[in-house]
C-alpha positions, 0 to 999 in steps of 0.5 A: 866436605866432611865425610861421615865417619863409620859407624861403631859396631856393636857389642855383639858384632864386635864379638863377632868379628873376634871370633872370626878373627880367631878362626882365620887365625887358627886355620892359617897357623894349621895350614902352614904346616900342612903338606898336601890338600886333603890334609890342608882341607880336612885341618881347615874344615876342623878349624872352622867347625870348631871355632863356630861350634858345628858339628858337621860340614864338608867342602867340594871342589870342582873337577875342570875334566869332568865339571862335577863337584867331589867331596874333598872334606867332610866331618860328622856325615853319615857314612851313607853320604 
C-alpha cells in the first residue's frame, strides 16, 4: 500500500520555517555561552523579539515554594509593570 507523500509547503510557510529556523539558531549560538539564567533568559528573549520584529515581551517562571509565577525576562515594558 502506498503512502501518500506530504504535501509541499507553500512559498510563504516555506519562508516561515526559515525564519524560525534562523531564530532557533540565533538563540542556541547566544545560549552557549551564557553563564547563569537571567542572562540566558534576557539573551533569549532578545534573540526571539528580534528575529520576529517585536518589541516587547517577557518570560515567567514558575516558583515550585510558592506556586506563582515571577517575571525572570522582560523587554519594552513599561517601568510601572
Amino acid at each position: 500500500m502506498l503512502k501518500a507523500s506530504p504535501s509541499q509547503p507553500s512559498a510563504s510557510e516555506a519562508d516561515t520555517l526559515r525564519t524560525e529556523v534562523a531564530i532557533l539558531s540565533d538563540v542556541a549560538a547566544h545560549l552557549h555561552g551564557a553563564t547563569d539564567v537571567p542572562s540566558l533568559l534576557q539573551t533569549a528573549l532578545d534573540d526571539l523579539l528580534s528575529g520576529l520584529g517585536l518589541r516587547s515581551g517577557w518570560i515567567f517562571l514558575g516558583d515550585e515554594t510558592d506556586g506563582q509565577l515571577h517575571l525572570a525576562a522582560a523587554r519594552g515594558l513599561s517601568p510601572r509593570y
